[in-house]
C-alpha positions in Angstrom: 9.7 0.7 -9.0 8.2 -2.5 -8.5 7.9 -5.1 -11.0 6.3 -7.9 -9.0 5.1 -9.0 -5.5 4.6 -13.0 -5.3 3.5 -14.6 -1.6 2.8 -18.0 -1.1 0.6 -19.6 1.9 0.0 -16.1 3.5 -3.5 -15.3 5.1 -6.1 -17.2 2.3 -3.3 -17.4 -0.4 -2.4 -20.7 -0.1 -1.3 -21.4 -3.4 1.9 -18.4 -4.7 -0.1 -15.4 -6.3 1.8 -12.9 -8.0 0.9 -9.3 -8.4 2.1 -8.2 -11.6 3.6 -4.2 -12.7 4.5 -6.1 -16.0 2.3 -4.3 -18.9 1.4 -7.1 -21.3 1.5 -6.3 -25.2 -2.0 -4.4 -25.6 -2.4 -1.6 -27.3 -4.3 0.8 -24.3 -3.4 4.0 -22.6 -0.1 3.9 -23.2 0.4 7.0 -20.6 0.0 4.5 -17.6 3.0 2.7 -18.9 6.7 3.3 -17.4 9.6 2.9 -20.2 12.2 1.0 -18.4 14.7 -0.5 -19.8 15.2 -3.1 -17.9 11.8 -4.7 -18.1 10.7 -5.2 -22.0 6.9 -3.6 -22.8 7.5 -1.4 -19.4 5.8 -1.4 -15.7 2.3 -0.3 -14.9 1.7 2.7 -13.3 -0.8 2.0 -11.4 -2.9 -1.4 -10.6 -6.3 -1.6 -8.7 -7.9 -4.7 -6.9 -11.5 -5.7 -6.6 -13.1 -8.6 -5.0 -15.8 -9.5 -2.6 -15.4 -9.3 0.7 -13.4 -10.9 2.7 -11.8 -12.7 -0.7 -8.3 -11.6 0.4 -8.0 -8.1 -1.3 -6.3 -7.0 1.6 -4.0 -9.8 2.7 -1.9 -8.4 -0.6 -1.5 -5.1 1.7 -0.6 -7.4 4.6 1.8 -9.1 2.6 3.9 -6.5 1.6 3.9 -5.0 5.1 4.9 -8.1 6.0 7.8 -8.2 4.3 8.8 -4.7 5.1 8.6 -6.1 9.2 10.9 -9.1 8.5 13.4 -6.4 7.0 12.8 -3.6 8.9 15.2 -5.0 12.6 17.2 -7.1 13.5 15.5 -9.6 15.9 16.9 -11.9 18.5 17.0 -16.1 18.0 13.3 -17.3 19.2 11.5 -13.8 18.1 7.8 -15.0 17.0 6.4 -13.5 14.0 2.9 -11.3 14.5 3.3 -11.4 11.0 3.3 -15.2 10.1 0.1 -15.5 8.8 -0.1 -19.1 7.4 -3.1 -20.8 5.4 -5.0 -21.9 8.5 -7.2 -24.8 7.1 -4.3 -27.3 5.9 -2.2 -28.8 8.5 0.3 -29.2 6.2 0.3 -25.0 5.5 0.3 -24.4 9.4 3.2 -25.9 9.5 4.7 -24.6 6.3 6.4 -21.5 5.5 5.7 -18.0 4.2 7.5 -16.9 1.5 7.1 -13.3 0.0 9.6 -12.1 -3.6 10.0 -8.5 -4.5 11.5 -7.6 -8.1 11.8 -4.3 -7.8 14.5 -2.1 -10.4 16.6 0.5 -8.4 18.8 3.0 -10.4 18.8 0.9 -13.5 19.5 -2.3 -12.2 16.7 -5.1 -11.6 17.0 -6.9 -8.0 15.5 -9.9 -6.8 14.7 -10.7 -3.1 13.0 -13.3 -1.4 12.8 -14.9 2.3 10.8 -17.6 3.7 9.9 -17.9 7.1 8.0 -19.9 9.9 6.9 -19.0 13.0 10.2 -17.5 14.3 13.0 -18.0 12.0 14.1 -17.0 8.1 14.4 -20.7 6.2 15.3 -19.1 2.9 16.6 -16.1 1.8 18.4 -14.9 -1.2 19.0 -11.8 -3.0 20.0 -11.3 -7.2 21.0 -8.5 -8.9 20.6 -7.9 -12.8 23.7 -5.3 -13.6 23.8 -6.4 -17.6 21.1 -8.2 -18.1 22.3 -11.7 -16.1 21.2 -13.1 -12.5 24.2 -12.5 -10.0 24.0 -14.0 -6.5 24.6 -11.4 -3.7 23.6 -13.5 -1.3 22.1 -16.9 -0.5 21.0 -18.5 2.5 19.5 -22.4 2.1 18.6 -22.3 5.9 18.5 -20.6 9.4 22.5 -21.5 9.4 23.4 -22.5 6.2 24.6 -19.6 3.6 26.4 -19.3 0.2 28.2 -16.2 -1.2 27.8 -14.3 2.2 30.4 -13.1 4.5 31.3 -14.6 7.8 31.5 -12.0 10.0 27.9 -11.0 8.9 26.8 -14.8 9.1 28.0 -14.5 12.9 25.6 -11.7 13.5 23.0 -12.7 11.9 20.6 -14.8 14.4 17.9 -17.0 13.3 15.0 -15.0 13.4 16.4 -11.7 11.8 17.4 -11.3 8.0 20.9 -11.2 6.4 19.4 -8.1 4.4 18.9 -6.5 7.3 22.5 -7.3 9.0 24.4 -6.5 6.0 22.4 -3.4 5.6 23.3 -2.6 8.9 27.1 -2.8 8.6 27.6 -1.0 5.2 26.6 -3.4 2.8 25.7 -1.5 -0.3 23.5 -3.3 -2.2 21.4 -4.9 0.2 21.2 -1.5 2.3 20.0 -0.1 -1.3 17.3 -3.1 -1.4 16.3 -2.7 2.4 16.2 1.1 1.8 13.7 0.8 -1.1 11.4 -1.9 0.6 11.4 0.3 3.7 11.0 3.5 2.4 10.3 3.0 -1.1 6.8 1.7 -0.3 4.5 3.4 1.6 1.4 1.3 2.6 -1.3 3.3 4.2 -3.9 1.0 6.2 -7.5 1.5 5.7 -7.9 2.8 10.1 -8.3 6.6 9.5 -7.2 7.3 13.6 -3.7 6.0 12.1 -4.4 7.7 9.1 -5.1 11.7 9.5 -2.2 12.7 12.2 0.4 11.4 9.7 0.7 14.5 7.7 1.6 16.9 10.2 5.2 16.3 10.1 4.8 18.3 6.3 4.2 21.5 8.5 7.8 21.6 10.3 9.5 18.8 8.2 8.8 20.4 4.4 6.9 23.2 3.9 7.4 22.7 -0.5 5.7 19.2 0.4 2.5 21.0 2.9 2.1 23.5 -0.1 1.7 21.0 -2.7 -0.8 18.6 -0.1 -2.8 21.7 0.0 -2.8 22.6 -3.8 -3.9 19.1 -4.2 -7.0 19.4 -1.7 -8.2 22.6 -3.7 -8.2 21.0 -6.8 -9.6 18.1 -5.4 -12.6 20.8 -4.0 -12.4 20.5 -0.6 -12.1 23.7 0.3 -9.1 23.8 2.5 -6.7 26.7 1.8 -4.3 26.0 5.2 -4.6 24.0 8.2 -2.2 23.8 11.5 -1.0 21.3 14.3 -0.6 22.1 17.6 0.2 20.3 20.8 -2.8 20.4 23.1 -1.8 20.7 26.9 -2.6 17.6 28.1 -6.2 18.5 30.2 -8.9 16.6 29.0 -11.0 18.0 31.2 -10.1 21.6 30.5 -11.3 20.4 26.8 -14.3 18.6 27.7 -15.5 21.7 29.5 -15.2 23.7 26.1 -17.1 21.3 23.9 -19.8 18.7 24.1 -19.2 15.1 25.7 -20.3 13.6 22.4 -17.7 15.9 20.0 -15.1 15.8 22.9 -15.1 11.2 22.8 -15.1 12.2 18.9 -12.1 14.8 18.9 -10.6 12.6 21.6 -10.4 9.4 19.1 -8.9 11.5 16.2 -5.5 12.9 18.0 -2.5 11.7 17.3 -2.5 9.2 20.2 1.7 9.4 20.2 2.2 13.2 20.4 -0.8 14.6 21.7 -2.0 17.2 18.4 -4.9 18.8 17.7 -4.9 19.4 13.9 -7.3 22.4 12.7 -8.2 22.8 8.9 -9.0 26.2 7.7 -12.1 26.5 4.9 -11.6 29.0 2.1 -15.0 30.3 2.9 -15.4 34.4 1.1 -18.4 35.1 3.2 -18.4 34.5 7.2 -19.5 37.0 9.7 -16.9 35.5 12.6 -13.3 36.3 13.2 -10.9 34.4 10.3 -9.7 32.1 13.5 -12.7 30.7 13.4 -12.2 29.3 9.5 -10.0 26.9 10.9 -12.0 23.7 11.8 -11.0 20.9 14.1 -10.4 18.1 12.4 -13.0 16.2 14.8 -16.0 18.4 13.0 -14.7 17.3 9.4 -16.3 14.8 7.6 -14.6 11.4 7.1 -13.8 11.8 3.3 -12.0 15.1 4.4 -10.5 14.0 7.1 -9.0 10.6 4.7 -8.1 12.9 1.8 -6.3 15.3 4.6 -4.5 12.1 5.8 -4.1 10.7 1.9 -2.6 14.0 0.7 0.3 13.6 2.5 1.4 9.9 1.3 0.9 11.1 -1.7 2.8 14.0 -2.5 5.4 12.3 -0.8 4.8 9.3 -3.0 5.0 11.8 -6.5 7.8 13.8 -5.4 10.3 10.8 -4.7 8.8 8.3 -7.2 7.8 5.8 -4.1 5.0 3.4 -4.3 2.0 4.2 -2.7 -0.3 0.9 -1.5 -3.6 1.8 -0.5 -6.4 -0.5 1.3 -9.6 -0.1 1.2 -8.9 3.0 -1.5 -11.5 5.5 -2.0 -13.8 4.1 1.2 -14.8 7.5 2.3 -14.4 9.4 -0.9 -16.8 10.4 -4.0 -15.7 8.5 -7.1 -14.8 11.3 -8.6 -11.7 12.4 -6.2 -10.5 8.6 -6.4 -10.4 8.9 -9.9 -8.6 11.7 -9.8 -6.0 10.2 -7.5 -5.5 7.6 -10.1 -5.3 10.0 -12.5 -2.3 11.6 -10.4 -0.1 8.2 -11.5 -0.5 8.8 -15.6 2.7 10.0 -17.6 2.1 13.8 -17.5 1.4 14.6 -13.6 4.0 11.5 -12.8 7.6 12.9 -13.6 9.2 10.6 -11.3 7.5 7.6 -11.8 5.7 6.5 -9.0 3.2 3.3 -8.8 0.0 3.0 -7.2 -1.4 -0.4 -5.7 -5.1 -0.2 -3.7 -7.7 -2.6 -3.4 -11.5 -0.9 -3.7 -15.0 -1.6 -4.2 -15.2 1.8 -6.7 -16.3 0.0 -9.4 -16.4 3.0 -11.4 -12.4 2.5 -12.0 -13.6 0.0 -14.1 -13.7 1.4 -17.5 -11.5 1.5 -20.7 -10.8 5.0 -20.6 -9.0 5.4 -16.9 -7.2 1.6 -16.4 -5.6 -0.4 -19.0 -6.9 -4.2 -18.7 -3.9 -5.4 -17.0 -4.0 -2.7 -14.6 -7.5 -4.6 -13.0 -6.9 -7.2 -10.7 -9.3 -9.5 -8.7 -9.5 -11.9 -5.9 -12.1 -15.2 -5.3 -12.4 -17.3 -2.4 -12.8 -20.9 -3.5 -15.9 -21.0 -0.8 -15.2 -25.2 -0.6 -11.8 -25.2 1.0 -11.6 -21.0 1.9 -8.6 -20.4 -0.7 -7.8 -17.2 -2.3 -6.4 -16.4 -5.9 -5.6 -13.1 -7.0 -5.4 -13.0 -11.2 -6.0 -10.4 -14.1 -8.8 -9.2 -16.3 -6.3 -9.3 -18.8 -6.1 -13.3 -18.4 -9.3 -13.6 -19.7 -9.8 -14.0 -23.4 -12.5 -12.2 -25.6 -12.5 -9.0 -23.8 -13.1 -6.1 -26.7 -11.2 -3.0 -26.4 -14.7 -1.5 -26.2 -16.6 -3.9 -23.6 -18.0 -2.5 -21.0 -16.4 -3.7 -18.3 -17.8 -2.2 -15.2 -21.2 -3.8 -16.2 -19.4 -7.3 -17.2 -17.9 -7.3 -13.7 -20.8 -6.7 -11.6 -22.8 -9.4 -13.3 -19.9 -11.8 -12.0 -18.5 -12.6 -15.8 -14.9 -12.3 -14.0 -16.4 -14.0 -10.3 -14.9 -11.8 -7.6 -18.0 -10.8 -6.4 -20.7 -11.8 -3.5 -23.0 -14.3 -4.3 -25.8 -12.0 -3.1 -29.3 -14.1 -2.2 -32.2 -11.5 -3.3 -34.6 -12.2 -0.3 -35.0 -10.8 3.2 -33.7 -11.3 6.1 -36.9 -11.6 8.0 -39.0 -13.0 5.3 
């Protein structure tokens, strides 16, 4: 689970922002709180961030998969970062470093990790662990060659521009392959690009078939009507397609496959009155709607997510979706449908997450661009003093009492 995520002079986030799991002592739904021991008052289930746009909402996303891409290889002296992302309108911060943090507790223990990096090579780097309660260095690196409490024959193979975490992970290091495990597959960060999105869940059909059931049983519930659906490879023609279909639904089904294995996914419709053969319930996935076709690619994520007690990161959340379902989804993170404790992070413009009845105020999160020098800062409704238990807070937010929102000119364009 995660207890924080801090970055510092990433994208618009100049200044270190944290993004806090941390519930705060208030006395609200108490069934999206985690009981962990190792962090007093508990971690957040769930935590949902609004903002204008273009305030940085999902430069928090980019963060984090940035700092699963500096752990996920090992990379050779001189590799340049596609993720190094730095302020741009300092030239003191272009020539700075990122640094991301990730306290995260695995199997009872809290661990701390952070790295800083330029352009091409880690500057920093260190790694704690809390066994009883005390800090104790794993790991420490001051520079690209300078380490403490690390072993040389790692040191040797670790170049410049890759992390130790990732070496030691590599050769049997337990506790940083435990760290690197988690940030890698502990977090699943789905991107907001729904060609990405919908061919992901396919691998549930031959992969897990417990895991395809439950994705299913969650789009009934959900009321989309989808009872089954099935993947299959297509034969590589396009023109032996085109010649079946329209050219308009052919560009359309064309854009929707998965571009690196070449499948056609079909989604049957629990439909009890139909005067065609039952083949025909199954529709291409090119026909659906966009919410379908997002919920189809969301389901999968987030079964996964429930069953193995991951963290789910979202962008753009509930985009394409009625309020409703994306309240729902939320709802899927609260102490009786969460058994294994997994956490949800999204930035969304559903405003109607806002209320006192569904998120806790520590659980809302914003981010304001500082439209003089284009800086972000990400911070909490619960930071803010004289909010009621009963205030309505959806209507407090949209009439900019907590800023991160557009400043919105009421005239035309034209006139």
């Amino acid at each position: 689970m995660i207890v924080d995520f801090s970055f510092s002079n990433f994208g618009p986030f100049r200044d270190r922002s944290t993004l806090s799991m941390h519930a705060t002592a208030i006395n609200e739904l108490e069934e999206n709180v985690i009981d962990v021991d190792q962090v007093k008052g508990g971690l957040l289930s769930s935590a949902i961030i609004y903002g204008a746009n273009a305030s940085g909402k999902s430069y928090v996303v980019r963060a984090l998969s940035a700092l699963k891409s500096m752990v996920s290889d090992v990379y050779e002296s001189g590799y340049r970062y596609p993720w190094y992302e730095p302020f741009r309108l300092m030239r003191h911060s272009l020539e700075s470093p990122v640094t991301l943090r990730l306290r995260m507790v695995l199997d009872d223990v809290l661990y701390d990790y952070s790295v800083s990096y330029n352009a091409d090579s880690v500057v920093g780097e260190e790694l704690y662990q809390y066994p009883k309660g005390r800090p104790a260095c794993v790991f420490r690196r001051t520079s690209p060659k300078e380490y403490e409490k690390s072993k040389k024959s790692l040191i040797r193979m670790t170049s410049e521009s890759s992390t130790y975490l990732t070496v030691a992970s590599k050769f049997g290091d337990e506790v940083c392959n435990l760290v690197r495990r988690f940030i890698l597959e502990g977090i699943i960060i789905i991107q907001s690009d729904l060609n990405d999105l919908i061919p992901g869940p396919h691998r549930f059909m031959t992969n897990d078939p417990m895991l395809k059931n439950y994705a299913i049983s969650g789009l009934r519930i959900a009321d989309f009507g989808i009872s089954d659906y099935f993947v299959k490879e297509n034969d590589g023609d396009p023109s032996k397609s085109q010649r079946a279909i329209s050219s308009e639904l052919f560009d359309k089904m064309s854009s929707m496959k998965d571009r690196s294995k070449n499948l056609d996914i079909f989604l049957r419709h629990d439909f009890t009155i139909f005067d065609v053969e039952t083949d025909e319930l199954f529709f291409p996935m090119a026909i659906e709607s966009s919410g379908t076709a997002c919920m189809f690619g969301l389901m999968g994520p987030l079964v996964d997510a429930l069953m193995r007690g991951a963290v789910i990161v979202i962008d753009e959340f509930g985009s394409h979706l009625h309020p409703l379902i994306t309240q729902w989804v939320v709802n899927q993170f609260s102490e009786g449908y969460n058994p294994h404790h997994a956490q949800l992070i999204a930035n969304t413009h559903d405003v109607g997450l806002i209320d006192n009845d569904r998120l806790r105020r520590d659980q809302i999160w914003f981010t304001d661009k500082d439209r003089e020098d284009g800086s972000s800062e990400l911070y909490c409704l619960s930071d803010f003093k004289g909010i009621r238990k009963g205030s309505d807070l959806m209507k407090s937010y949209l009439f900019g009492r907590f800023d991160a929102v557009p400043n919105v000119v009421n005239t035309g364009v034209l006139r």
